[in-house]
C-alpha beads as a LAMMPS data file, in Angstrom:
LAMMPS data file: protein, C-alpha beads

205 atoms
204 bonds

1 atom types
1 bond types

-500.0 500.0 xlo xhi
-500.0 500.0 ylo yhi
-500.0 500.0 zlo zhi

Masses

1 110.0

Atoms # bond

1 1 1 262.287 398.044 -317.478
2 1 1 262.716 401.611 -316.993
3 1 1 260.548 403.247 -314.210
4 1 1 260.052 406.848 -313.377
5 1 1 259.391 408.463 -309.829
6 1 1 258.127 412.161 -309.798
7 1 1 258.369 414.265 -307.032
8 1 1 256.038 416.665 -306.147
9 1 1 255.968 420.258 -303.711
10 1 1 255.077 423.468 -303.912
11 1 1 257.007 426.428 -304.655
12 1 1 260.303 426.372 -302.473
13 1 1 258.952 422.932 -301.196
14 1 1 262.753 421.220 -302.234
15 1 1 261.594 419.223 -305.328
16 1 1 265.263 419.563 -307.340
17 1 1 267.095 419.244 -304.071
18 1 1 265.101 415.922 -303.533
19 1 1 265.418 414.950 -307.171
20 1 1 269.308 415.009 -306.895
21 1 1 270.056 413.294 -303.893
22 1 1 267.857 410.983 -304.178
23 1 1 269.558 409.964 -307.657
24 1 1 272.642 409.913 -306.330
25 1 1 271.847 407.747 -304.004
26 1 1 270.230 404.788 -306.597
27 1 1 272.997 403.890 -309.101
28 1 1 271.005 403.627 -312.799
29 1 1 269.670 406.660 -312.514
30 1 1 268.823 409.598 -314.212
31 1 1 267.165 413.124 -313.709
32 1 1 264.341 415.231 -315.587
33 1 1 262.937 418.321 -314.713
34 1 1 259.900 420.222 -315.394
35 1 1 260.950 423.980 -315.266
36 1 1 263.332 423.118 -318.313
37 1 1 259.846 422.672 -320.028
38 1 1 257.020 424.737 -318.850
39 1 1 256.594 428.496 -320.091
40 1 1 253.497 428.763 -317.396
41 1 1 256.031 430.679 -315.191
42 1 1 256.443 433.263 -317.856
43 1 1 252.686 434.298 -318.461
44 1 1 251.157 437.084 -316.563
45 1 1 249.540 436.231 -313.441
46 1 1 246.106 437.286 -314.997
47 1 1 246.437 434.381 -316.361
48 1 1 246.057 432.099 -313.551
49 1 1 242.915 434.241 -311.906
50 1 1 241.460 433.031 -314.985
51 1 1 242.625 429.589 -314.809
52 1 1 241.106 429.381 -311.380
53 1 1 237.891 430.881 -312.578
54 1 1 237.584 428.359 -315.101
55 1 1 238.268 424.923 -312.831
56 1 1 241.404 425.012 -311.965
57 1 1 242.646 422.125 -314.517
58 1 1 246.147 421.323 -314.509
59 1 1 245.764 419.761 -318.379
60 1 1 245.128 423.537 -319.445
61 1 1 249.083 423.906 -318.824
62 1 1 250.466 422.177 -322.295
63 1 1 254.110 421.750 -321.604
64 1 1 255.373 420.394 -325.798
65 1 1 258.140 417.969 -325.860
66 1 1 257.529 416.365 -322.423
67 1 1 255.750 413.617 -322.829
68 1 1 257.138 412.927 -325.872
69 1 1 260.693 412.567 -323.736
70 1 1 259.357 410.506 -320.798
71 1 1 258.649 407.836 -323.366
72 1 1 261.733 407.875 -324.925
73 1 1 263.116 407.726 -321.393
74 1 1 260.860 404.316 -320.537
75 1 1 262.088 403.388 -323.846
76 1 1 265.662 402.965 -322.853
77 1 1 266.635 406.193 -324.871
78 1 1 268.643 408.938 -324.243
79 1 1 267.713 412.623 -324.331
80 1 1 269.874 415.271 -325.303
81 1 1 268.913 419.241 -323.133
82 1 1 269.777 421.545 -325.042
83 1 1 269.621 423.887 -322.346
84 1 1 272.086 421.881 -319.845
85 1 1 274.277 420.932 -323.038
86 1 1 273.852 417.220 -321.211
87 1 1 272.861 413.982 -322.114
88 1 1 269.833 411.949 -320.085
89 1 1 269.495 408.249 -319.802
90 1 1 269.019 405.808 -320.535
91 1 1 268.653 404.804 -316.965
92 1 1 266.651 402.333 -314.757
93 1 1 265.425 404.611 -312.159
94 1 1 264.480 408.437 -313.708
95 1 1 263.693 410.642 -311.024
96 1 1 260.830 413.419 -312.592
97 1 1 260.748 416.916 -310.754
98 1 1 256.906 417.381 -311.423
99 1 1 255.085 419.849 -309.539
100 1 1 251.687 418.518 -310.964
101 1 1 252.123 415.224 -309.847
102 1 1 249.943 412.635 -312.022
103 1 1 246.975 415.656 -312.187
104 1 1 248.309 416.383 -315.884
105 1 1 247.141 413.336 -318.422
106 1 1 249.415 414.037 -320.834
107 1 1 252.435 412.991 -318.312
108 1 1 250.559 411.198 -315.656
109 1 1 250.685 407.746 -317.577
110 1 1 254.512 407.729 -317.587
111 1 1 254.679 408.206 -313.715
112 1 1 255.272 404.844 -312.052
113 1 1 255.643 406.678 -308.752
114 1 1 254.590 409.927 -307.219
115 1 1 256.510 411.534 -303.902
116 1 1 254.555 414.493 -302.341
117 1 1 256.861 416.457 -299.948
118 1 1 254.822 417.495 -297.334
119 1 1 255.660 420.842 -296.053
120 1 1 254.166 424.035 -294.528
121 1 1 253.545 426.697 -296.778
122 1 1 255.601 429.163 -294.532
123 1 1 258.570 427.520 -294.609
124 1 1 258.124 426.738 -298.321
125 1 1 257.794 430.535 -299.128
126 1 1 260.769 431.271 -296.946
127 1 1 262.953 428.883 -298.553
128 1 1 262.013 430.246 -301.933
129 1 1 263.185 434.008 -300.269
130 1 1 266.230 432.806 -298.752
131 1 1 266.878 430.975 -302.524
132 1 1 266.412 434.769 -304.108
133 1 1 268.500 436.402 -301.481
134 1 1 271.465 433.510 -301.431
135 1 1 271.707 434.278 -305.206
136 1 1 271.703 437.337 -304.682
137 1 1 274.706 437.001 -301.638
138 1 1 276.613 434.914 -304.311
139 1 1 276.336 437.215 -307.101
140 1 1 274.168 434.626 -309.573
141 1 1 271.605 437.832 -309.887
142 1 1 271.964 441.350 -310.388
143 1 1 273.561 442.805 -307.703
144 1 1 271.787 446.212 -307.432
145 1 1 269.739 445.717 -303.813
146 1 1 266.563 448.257 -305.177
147 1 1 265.893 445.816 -307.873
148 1 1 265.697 442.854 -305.710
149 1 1 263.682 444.860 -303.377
150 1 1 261.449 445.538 -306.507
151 1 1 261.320 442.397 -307.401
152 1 1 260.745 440.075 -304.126
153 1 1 257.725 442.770 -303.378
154 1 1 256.182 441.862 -306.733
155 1 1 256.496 438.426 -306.284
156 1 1 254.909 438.471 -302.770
157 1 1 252.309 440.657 -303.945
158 1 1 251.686 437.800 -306.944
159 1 1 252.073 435.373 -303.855
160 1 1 249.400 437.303 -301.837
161 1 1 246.734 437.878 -304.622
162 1 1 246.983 434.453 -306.390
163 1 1 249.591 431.821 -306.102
164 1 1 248.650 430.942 -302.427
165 1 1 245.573 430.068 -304.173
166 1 1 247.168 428.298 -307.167
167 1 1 249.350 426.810 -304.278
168 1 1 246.451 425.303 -302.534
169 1 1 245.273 423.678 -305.332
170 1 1 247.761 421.721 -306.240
171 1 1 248.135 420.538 -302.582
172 1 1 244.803 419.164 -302.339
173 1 1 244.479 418.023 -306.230
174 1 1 248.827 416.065 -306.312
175 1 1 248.855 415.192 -302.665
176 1 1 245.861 412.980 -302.793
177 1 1 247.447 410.549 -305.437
178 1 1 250.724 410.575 -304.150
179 1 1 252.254 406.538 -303.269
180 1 1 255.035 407.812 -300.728
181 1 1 254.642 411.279 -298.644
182 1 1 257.690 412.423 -297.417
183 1 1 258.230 415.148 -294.331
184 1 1 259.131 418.125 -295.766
185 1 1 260.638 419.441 -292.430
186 1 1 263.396 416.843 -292.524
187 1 1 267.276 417.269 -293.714
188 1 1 267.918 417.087 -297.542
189 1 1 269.534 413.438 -296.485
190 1 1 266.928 412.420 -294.083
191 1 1 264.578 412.477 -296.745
192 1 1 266.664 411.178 -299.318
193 1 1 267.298 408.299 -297.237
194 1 1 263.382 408.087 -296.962
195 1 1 263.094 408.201 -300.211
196 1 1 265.538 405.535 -301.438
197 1 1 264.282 403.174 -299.579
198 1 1 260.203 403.733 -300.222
199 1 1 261.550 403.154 -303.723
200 1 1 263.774 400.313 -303.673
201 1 1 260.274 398.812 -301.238
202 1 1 258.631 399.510 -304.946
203 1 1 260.894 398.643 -307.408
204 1 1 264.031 397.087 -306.361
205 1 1 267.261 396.878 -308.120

Bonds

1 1 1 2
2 1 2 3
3 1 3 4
4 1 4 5
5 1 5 6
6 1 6 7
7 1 7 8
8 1 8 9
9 1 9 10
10 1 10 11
11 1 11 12
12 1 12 13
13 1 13 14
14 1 14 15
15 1 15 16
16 1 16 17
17 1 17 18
18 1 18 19
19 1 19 20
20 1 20 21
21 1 21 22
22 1 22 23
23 1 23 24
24 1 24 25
25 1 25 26
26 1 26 27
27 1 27 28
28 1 28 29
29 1 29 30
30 1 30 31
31 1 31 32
32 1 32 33
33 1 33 34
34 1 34 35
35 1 35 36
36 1 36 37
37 1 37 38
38 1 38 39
39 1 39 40
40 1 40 41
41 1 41 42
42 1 42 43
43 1 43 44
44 1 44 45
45 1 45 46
46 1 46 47
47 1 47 48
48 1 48 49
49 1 49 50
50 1 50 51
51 1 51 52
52 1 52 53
53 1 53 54
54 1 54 55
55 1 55 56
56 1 56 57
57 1 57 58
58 1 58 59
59 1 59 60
60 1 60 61
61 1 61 62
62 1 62 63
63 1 63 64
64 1 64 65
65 1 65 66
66 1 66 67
67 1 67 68
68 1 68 69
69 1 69 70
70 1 70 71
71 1 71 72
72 1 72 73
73 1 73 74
74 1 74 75
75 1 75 76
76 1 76 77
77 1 77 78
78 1 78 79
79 1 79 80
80 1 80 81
81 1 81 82
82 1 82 83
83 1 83 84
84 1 84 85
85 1 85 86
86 1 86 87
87 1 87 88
88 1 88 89
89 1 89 90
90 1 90 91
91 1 91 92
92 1 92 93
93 1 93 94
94 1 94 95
95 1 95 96
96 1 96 97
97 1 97 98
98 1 98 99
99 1 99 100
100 1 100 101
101 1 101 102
102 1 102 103
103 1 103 104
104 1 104 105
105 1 105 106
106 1 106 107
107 1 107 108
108 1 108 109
109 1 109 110
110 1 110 111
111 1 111 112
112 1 112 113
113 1 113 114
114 1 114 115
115 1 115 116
116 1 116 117
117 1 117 118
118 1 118 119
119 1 119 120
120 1 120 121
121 1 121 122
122 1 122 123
123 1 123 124
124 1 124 125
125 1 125 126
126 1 126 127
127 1 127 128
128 1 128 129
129 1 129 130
130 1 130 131
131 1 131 132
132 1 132 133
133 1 133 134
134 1 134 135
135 1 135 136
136 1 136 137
137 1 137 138
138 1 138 139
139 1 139 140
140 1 140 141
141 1 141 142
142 1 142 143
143 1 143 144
144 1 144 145
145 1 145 146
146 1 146 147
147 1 147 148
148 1 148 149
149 1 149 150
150 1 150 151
151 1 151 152
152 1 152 153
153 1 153 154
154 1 154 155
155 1 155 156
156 1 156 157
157 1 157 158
158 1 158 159
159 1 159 160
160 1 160 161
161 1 161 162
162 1 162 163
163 1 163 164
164 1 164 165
165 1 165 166
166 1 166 167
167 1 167 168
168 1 168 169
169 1 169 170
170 1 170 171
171 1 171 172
172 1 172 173
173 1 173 174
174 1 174 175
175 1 175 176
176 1 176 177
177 1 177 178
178 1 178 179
179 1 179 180
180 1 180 181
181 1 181 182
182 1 182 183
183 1 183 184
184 1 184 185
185 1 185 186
186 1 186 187
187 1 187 188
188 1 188 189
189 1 189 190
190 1 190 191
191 1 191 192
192 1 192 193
193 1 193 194
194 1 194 195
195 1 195 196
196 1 196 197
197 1 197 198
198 1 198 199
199 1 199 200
200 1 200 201
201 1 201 202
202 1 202 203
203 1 203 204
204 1 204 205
């Protein structure tokens, strides 16, 4: 039987970096990610003062074609992302990057286990920063410095006015159902390790 583990964290919180060393640490296993799905990220942030004014429900964000591929996943079938140009699965173990936890029904039955890194939201934002400005370093962005500068103040005024908020929600709403709750403050391996073995404690081999 096919099981899949979803890790949870806010913005900057290490979810993908989690996701992939954890599954290359359990052999049968196989990777899915949210942010090759949502389009939330791409609305204006009007949108989510309104989404807090009306409850704050994380089923409001439809994400199409998930759900439909975690069950092909616990199936035993493989996926093919067209965005990656990869192939998914099948695989035992499928470790879920899924930054609403199990507070989303149309996904939430498909989650056999839920990790909630727990980490200040400091060092969260600052890793999300030091993300921008190492692509920017590396030459993955646009290298013209004013329209980082432009950029990283709009997103920390966004930050400021309403995804702290947004940000707080989901602690208090995905932390609270999470089965293993790793320390955020750790190494990448430290809490791999962690991981693995709250996992294999689960759902052995």
């Amino acid at each position: 039987m096919n099981h899949v583990i979803a890790v949870a964290a806010p913005i900057g919180g290490g979810k993908t970096a989690l996701v992939k060393a954890i599954a290359n640490r359990l052999d049968d296993s196989a990777t899915i990610f949210f942010d090759h799905y949502e389009k939330i990220t791409e609305s204006p942030v009007q949108d989510l003062e309104k989404w807090i004014a009306k409850g704050a429900s994380f089923d409001d964000f439809t994400v199409p074609g998930l759900a439909d591929d975690l069950k092909k996943l616990k199936r035993g079938e493989s996926l093919f992302n067209p965005l990656t140009k990869t192939n998914t699965g099948p695989a035992r173990y499928i470790l879920f990057e899924m930054p609403l936890g199990k507070e989303q029904n149309e996904t939430a039955g498909y989650i056999d286990l839920l990790i909630w890194i727990d980490i200040p939201p400091d060092i969260a934002l600052a890793q999300k920063l030091k993300e921008f400005t190492g692509d920017f370093l590396a030459g993955v962005i646009d290298p013209n410095p004013e329209k980082l500068v432009a950029w990283m103040d709009e997103y920390l005024d966004n930050y400021l006015k309403v995804v702290r908020k947004v940000l707080q929600i989901q602690q208090q709403k995905v932390s609270r159902n999470a089965d293993i709750i790793i320390d955020g403050m750790m190494d990448i391996d430290a809490m791999a390790l962690r991981a693995t073995k709250e996992i294999l404690a689960r759902i052995p081999r």
